[in-house]
Phi, psi and omega in degrees: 000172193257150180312155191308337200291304192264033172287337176271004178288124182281350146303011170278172188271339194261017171331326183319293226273021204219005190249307173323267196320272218300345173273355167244039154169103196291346159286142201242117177227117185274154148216170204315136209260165182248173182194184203232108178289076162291097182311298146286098213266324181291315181288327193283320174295321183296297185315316180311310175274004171212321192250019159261300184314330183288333165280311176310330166297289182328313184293309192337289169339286208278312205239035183003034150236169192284168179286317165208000000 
């Protein structure tokens, strides 16, 4: 949904989806976005591609739920 300053614009794109929400709770709250600092350009690339899918199996596995 679009940030609280532009939940009333109707030219945003996702107003639909700021509109949807805001009709079960008129409180808009935003937050902070993350993002992955990459240090290691070599370890990061192998977890993204063998060793986050492999953990997200394991919780499945262990925990029927998503990992995050």
């Amino acid at each position: 949904s679009p940030p609280s300053d532009q939940i009333g614009n109707k030219n945003h794109p996702h107003y639909g989806i700021g509109l949807f929400k805001t009709s079960f709770n008129k409180q808009v709250t935003d937050y902070v976005g993350a993002f992955d600092l990459v240090v290691k350009p070599r370890k990061y690339k192998l977890w993204k591609h063998f060793g986050e899918s492999y953990v997200k199996r394991q919780w499945w596995r262990k925990h029927h739920e998503s990992w995050y």
